[in-house]
C-alpha positions in Angstrom: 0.0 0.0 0.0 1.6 3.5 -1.2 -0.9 5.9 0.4 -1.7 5.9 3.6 -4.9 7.3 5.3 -3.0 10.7 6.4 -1.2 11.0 3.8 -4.4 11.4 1.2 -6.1 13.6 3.6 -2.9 15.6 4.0 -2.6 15.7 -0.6 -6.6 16.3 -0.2 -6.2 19.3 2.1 -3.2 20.8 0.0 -5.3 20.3 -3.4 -7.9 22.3 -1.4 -5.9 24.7 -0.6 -4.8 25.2 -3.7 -8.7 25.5 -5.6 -9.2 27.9 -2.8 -6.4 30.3 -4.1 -7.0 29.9 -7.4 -10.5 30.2 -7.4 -9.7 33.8 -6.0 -7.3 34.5 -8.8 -9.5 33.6 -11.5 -12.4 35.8 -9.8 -10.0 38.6 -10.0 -11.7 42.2 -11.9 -7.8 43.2 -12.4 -6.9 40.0 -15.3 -6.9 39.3 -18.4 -9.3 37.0 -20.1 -5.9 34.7 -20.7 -5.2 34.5 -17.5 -9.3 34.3 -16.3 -8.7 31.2 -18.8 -5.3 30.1 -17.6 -7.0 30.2 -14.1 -9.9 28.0 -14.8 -8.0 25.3 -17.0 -5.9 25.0 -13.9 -9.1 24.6 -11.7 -10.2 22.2 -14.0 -7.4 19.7 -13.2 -7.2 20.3 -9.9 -11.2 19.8 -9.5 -9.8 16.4 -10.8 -7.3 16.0 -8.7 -9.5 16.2 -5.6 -11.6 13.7 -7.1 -9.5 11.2 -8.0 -7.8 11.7 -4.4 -11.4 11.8 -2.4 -12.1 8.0 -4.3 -9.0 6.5 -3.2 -9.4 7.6 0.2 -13.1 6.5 0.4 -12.0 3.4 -1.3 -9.0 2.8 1.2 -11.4 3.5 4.2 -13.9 1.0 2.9 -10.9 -1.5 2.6 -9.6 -1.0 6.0 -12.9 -1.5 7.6 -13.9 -4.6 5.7 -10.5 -6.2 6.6 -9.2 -6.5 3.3 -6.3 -3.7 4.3 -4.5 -3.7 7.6 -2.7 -0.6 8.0 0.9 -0.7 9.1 2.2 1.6 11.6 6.0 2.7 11.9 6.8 4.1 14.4 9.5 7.5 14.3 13.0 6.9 15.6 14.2 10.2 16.0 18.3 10.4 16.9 18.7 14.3 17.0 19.1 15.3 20.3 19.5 12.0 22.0 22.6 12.1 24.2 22.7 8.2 23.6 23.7 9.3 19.9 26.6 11.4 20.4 29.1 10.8 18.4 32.8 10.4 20.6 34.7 13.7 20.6 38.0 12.9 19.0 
């Protein structure tokens, strides 16, 4: 398994972000009509983008609770800032 659950909501979030500020762009009265266009094309894929990334969560979810995924967990193991890391002064 690539994704992970937080790592689709986390490219979901991002992608919304992203329509968010664009969406504002394109609504701008200060533009061209190139870039009105430019803006929209833009929104167009990303509008895709969140789809594509909203099924593959909802089908990962639906996979986790029927049992046919089990998620691994790793766990972090940090080493900054662990004195039992040190490296010898020579």
């Amino acid at each position: 398994m690539a994704e992970t659950v937080g790592s689709l909501v986390d490219k979901l979030s991002i992608i919304e972000l992203k329509i968010y500020h664009m969406a504002e762009q394109a609504a701008r009265d200060d533009i061209t009509p190139d870039f009105r266009d430019r803006c929209n094309q833009r929104l167009e894929v990303m509008h895709l983008q969140r789809d594509d990334l909203a099924e593959e969560l909802s089908t990962l979810l639906t996979d986790i609770a029927s049992g046919r995924v089990v998620p691994k967990v790793y766990r972090q193991f940090k080493m900054y800032n662990d004195p039992q890391y040190k490296r010898p002064s020579a």
